[in-house]
MINU-899963 format. One line per 2 residues: their letters; for each residue y, z, x of C-alpha. Coordinates in nm, 2 decimals, padded with zeros to 4 digits. Example, Ala and Ser with C-alpha at 12.3 -4.5 7.8 and 13.67 -1.06 7.14 Angstrom:
as = -00.45:00.78:01.23 ~ -00.11:00.71:01.37
END
This chain:
xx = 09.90:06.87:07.82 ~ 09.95:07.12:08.11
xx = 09.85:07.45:08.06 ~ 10.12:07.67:08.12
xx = 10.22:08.08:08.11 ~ 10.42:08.23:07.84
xx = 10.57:08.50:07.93 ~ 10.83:08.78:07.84
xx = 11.13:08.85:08.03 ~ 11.16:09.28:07.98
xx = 11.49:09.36:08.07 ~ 11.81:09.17:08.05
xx = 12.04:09.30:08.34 ~ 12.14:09.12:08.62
xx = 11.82:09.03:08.78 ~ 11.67:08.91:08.45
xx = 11.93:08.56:08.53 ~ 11.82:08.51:08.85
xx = 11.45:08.53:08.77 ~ 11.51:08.29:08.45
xx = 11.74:08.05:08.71 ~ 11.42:08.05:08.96
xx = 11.16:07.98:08.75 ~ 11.32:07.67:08.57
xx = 11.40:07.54:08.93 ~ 11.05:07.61:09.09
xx = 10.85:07.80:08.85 ~ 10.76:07.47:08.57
xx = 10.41:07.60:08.44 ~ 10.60:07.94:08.32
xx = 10.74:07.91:07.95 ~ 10.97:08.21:07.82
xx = 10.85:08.28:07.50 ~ 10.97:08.66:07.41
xx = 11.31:08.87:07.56 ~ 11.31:09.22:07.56
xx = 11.56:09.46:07.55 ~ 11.65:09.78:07.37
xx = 12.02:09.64:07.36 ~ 12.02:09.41:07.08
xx = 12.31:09.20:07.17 ~ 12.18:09.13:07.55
xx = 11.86:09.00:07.41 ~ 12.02:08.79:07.19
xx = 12.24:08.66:07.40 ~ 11.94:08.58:07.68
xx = 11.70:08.46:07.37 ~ 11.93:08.21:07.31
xx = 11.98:08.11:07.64 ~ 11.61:08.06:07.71
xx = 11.50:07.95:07.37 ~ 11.27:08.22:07.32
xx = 11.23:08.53:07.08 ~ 11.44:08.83:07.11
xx = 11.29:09.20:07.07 ~ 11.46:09.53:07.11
xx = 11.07:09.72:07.26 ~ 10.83:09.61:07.42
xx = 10.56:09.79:07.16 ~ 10.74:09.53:06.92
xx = 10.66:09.20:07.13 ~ 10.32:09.31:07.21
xx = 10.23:09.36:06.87 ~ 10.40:08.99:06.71
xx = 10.47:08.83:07.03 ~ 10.34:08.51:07.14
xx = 10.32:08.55:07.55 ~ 10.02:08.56:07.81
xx = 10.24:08.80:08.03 ~ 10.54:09.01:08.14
xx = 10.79:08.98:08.36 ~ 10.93:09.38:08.40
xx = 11.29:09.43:08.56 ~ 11.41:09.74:08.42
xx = 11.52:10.08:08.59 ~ 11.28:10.20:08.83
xx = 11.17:10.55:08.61 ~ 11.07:10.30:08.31
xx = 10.82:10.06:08.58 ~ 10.48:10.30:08.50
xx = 10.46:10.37:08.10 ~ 10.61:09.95:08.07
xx = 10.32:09.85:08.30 ~ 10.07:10.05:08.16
xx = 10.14:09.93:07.85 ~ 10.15:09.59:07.91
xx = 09.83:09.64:08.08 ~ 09.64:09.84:07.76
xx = 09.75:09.51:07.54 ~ 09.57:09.28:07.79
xx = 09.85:09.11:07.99 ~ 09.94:09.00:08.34
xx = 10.22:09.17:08.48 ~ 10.54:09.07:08.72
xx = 10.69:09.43:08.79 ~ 10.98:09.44:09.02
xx = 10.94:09.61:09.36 ~ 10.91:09.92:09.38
xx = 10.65:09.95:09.17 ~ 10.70:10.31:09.08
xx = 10.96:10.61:09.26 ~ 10.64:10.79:09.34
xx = 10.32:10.73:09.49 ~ 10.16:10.95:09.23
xx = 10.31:10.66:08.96 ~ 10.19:10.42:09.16
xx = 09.81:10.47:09.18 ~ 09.79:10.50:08.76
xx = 09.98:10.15:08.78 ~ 09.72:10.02:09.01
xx = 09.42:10.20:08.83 ~ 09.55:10.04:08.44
xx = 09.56:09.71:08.66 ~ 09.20:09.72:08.76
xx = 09.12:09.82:08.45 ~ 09.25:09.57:08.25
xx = 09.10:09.29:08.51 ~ 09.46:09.08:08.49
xx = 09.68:08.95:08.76 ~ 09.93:09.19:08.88
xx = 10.20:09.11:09.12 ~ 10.51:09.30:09.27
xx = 10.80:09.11:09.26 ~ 10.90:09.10:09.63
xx = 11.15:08.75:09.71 ~ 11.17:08.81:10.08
xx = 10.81:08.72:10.12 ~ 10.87:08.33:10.03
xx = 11.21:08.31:10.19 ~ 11.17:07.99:10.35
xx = 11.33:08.16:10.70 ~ 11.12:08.44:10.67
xx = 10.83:08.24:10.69 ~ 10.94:08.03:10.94
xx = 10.97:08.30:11.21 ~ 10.67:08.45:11.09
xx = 10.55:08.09:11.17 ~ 10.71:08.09:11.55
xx = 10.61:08.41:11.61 ~ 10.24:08.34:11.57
xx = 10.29:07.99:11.76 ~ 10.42:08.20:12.04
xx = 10.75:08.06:12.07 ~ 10.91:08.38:12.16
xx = 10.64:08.52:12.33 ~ 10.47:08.89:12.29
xx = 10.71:09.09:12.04 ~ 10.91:09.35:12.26
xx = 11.15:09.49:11.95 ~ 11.31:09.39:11.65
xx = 11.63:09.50:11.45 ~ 11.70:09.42:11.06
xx = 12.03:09.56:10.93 ~ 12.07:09.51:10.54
xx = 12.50:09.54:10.44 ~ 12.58:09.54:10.07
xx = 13.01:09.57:10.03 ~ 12.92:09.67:09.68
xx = 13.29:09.79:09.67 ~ 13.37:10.13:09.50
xx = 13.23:10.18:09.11 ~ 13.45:10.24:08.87
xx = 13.26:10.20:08.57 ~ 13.00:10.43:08.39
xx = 12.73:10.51:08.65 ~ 12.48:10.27:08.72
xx = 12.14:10.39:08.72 ~ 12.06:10.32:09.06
xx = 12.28:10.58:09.16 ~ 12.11:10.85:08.96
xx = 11.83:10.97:09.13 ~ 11.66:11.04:08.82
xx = 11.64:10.69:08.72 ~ 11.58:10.53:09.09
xx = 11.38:10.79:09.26 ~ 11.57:10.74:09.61
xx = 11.88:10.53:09.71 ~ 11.91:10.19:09.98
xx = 11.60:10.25:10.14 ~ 11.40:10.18:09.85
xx = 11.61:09.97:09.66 ~ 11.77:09.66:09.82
xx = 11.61:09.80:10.18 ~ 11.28:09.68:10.08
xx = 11.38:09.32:10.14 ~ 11.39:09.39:10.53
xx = 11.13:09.60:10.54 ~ 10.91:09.33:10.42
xx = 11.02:09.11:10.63 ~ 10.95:09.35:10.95
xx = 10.58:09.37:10.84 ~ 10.51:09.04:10.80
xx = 10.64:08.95:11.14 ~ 10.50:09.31:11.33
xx = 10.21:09.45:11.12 ~ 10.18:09.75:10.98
xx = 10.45:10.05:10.97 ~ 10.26:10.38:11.14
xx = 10.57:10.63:11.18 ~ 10.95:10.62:11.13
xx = 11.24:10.89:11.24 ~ 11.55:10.84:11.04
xx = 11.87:10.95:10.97 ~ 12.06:10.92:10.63
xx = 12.40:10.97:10.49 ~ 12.62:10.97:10.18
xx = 12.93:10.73:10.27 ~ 12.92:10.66:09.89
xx = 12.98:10.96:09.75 ~ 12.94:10.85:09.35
xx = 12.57:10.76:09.47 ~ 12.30:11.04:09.45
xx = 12.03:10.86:09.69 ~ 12.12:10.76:10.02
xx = 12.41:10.49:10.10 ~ 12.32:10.49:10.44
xx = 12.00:10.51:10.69 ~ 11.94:10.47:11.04
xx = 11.58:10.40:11.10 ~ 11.34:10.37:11.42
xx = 10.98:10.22:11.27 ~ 10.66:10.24:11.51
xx = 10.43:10.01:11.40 ~ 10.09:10.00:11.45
xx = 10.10:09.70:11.76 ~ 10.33:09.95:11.95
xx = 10.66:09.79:11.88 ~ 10.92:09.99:11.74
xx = 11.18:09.80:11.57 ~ 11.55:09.96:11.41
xx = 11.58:09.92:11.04 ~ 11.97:10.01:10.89
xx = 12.12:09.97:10.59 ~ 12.44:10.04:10.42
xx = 12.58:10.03:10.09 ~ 12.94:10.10:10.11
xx = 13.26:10.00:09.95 ~ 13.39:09.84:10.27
xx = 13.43:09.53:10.40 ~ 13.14:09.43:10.66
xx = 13.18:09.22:10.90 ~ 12.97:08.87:11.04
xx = 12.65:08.97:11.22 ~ 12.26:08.88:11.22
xx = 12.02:09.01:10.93 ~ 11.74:09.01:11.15
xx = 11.67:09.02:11.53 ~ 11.31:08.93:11.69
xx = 11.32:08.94:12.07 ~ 11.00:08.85:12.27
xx = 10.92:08.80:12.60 ~ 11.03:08.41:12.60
xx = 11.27:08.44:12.35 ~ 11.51:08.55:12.05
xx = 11.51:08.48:11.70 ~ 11.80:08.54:11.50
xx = 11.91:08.53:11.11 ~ 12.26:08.55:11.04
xx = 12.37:08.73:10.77 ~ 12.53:08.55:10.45
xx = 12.34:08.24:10.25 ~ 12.54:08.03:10.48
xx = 12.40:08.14:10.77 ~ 12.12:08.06:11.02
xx = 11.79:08.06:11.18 ~ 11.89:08.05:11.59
xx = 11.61:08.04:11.85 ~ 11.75:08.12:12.18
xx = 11.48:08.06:12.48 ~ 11.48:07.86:12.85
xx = 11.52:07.57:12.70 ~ 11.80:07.68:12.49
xx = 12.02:07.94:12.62 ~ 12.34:07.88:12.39
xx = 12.06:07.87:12.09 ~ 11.90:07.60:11.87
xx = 11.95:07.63:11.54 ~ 11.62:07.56:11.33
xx = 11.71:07.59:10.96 ~ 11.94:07.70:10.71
xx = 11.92:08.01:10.51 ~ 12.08:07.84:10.21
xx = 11.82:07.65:10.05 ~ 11.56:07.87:09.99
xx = 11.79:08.26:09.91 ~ 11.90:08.35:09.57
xx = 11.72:08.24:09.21 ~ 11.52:08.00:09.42
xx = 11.32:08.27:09.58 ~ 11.21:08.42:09.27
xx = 11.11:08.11:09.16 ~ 10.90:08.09:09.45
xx = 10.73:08.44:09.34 ~ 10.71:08.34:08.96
xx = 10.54:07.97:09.09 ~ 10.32:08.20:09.26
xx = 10.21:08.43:09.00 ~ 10.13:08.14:08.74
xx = 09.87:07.97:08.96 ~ 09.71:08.35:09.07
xx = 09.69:08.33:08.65 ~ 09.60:07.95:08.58
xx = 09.44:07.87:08.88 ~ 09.26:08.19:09.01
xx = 09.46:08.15:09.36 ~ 09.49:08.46:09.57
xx = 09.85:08.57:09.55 ~ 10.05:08.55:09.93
xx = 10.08:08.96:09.86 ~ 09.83:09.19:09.66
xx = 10.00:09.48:09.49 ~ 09.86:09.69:09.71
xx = 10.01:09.54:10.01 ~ 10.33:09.55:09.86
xx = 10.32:09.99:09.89 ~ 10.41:09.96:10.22
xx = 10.78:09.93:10.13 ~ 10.79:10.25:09.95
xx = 10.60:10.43:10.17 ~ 10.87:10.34:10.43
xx = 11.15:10.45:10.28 ~ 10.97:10.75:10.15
xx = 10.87:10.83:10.52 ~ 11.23:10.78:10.57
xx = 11.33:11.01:10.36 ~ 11.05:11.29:10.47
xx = 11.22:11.22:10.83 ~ 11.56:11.25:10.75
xx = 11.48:11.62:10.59 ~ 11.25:11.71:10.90
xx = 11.41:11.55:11.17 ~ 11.08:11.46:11.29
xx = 10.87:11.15:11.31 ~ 10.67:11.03:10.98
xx = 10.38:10.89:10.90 ~ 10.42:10.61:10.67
xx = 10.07:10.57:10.56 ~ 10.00:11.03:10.58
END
């Protein structure tokens, strides 16, 4: 029989179903085996969804549960003591990006890791997008040419809340607002093509006033090569418009994603001045990606394969948008890495 991973899903929100979607699609030597959640009625409800055990905490599961690992997707301020946790009872650990609000949270993450000599991975989708990885592909062939700039701009029309507030807009409970939420998804992206971040000036705003952490940045990144790129995002409650996701231009040539799952990967060169289109975004966005991530994770456990992205690697995020946030107070430039 194939050996396979049982793990615990901790967390039952929204990104609990795309994770469970994903790893039944592309994910097959995972098993749920244990659901967690303090609310007793979500875990029910996801327990019997997946066919696994419900729990209401996590010290509950770990004690009677039946499950090699955890897959954490709760609120950002819960991340470190869930971890650690997880970590002290001997299990590999999925936590969702960031990996802590602070870098201070982060190092005892990383240091119960090492300790407890298990795989631990931060959940990060756009690193197996499928377009992602195929202009980090034409990049390297040089089908562009020598990187000259680059632009990412991440819209959410999350529409006004009118609901209890969401923990993502309490500081408190998310430790900072866009930039190190749903922002690390372009940011990602922007390293893997350009290297490393050095320094960033930015400029942020509240345009969602219900929302504690910033709803808006405008971003200049100088990364290590040299070449600066412009990271934005916006969460408002407005319509946004048709536009590109992501902009690589190089001495030979463009690359462009369009925004929306129905949209594009466009080279425009010579040889292709109204623009070739090379893939759609479609087939590899949504549950599929986390999939990819989860498929990951369970041969780093059965198999002893290097994950694509080491924990560590995956710091640089929040170190951007905290950089970001340094800037946006001093009005200077920031380094990301300081």
């Amino acid at each position: 029989m194939t050996q396979r991973v049982k793990i615990a899903l901790v967390g039952c929100g929204n990104i609990a179903q795309s994770h469970w979607k994903g790893l039944q699609a592309e994910a097959p030597q995972i098993e749920v085996t244990a659901i967690v959640d303090t609310h007793t009625e979500r875990a029910a409800a996801m327990a019997e969804q997946t066919g696994a055990k419900a729990y209401t905490s996590l010290e509950q599961a770990l004690s009677t549960g039946d499950f090699d690992a955890v897959d954490i997707m709760l609120p950002h301020y819960l991340h470190e003591e869930t971890a650690i946790s997880a970590f002290a009872a001997g299990k590999h650990v999925v936590l969702e990006k960031p990996m802590a609000p602070t870098i201070d949270a982060c190092d005892r993450i990383l240091a119960a890791a090492k300790a407890a000599g298990t795989v631990f991975m931060i959940a990060e989708q756009s690193h197996y997008w499928p377009d992602t990885l195929k202009v980090q592909e034409l990049i390297s062939s040089g089908a562009i040419g020598e990187i000259i700039t680059a632009r990412a701009y991440f819209g959410n029309a999350a529409g006004i809340h009118t609901g209890p507030k969401p923990w993502r807009y309490e500081l408190a409970k998310s430790g900072g607002g866009i930039c190190m939420d749903g922002g690390a998804h372009w940011i990602r992206p922007l390293r893997m093509w350009l290297g490393e971040v050095d320094e960033v000036v930015a400029v942020t705003g509240h345009p969602k006033e219900e929302m504690e952490g910033e709803s808006y940045a405008r971003s200049m990144l100088r990364f290590e090569s040299g070449v600066v790129a412009v990271f934005d995002a916006l969460d408002g409650g407005m319509f946004i418009g048709p536009g590109e996701e992501f902009r690589i231009t190089g001495t030979l040539g463009e690359l462009v994603i369009e925004k929306g799952n129905d949209g594009h990967l466009i080279r425009y060169d010579e040889t292709h001045p109204d623009g070739e289109i090379i893939m759609s975004k479609r087939p590899g966005r949504g549950p599929a990606s986390f999939g990819y991530e989860l498929r990951d994770f369970s041969r780093a456990v059965l198999e002893g394969k290097t994950l694509e992205a080491s924990p560590e690697y995956s710091l640089g995020e929040l170190r951007t948008a905290l950089a970001i946030y340094r800037s946006a107070a001093s009005g200077q430039w920031e380094k990301v890495w300081a």
